[in-house]
N, C-alpha and C positions, 0 to 999 in steps of 0.2 A: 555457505550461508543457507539456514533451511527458513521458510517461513509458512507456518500452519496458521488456516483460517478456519474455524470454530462454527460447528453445525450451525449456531445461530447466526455466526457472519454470514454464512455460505447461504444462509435463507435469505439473506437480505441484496445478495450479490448477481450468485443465481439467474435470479429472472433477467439484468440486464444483462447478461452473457451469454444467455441460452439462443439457439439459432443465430449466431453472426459469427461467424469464425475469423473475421476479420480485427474484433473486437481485443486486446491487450489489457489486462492490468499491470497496474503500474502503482508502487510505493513511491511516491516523487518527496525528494526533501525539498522543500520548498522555503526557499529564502528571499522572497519576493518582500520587500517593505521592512525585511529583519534588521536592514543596515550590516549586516556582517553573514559572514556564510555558518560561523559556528551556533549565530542563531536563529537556525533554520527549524522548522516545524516539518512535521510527517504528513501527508493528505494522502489517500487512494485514490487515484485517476481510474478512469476507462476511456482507452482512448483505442483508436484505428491507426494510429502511427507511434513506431517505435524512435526515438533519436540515436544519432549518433553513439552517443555513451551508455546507453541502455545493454544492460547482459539479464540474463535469464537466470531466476532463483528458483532452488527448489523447493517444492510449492506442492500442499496438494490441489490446486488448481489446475486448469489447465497450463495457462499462460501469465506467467507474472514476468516483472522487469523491473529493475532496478537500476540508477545511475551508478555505472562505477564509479565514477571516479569521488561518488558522496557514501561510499558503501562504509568506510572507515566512522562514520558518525550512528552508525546499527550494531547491533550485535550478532552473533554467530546463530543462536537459534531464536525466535520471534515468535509471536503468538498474534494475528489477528482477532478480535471477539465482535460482538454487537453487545452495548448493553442498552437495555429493554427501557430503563428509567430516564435514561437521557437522551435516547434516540439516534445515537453516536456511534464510531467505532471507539475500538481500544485497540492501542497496539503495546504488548508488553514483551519483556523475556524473563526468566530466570528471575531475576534479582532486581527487576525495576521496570514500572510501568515508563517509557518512550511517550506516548502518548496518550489521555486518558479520554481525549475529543476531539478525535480523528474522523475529517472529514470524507465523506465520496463523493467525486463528481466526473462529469462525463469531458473529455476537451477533447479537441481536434474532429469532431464529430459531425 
């Protein structure tokens, strides 16, 4: 699994990652209130701690992470973006935007 984040992402990511080396990103499928796990949403965490199920993608970041055991619900290559008009992430691939308002937030911090 590759996942590229987009000069505009990366302007927006960036400053909260720079000087803490402690600091992880994280694509968390989030099924919190979905009632079902297949209806999970994508969010970007920053978080200081990794879990259990967490493996490492490749990334041109430094540090991403991903649950495996939710990897099956993504596809093989990924695009993170910023867009400008709605103040949001995007997360798409190939052939279908995944998310079109895709949150970041900071947990365990």
């Amino acid at each position: 699994m590759k996942v590229t984040f987009t000069e505009r992402a990366l302007e927006k990511i960036q400053p909260k990652l720079e000087n803490n080396p402690t600091k992880w990103m994280k694509i968390k499928y989030d099924t919190e209130g979905c009632g079902c796990v297949v209806s999970g949403v994508s969010a970007l965490w920053i978080t200081s701690e990794t879990e259990w199920d967490d493996v490492e993608v490749d990334t041109n970041i430094e540090k991403l992470v991903m649950e495996k055991s939710k990897l099956v619900f993504f596809d093989e290559d990924m695009t993170v973006d910023f867009v400008e008009s709605a103040n949001t992430f995007m997360l798409k691939c190939p052939s279908q935007i995944l998310n079109p308002r895709m949150s970041l937030k900071e947990v365990g911090a």
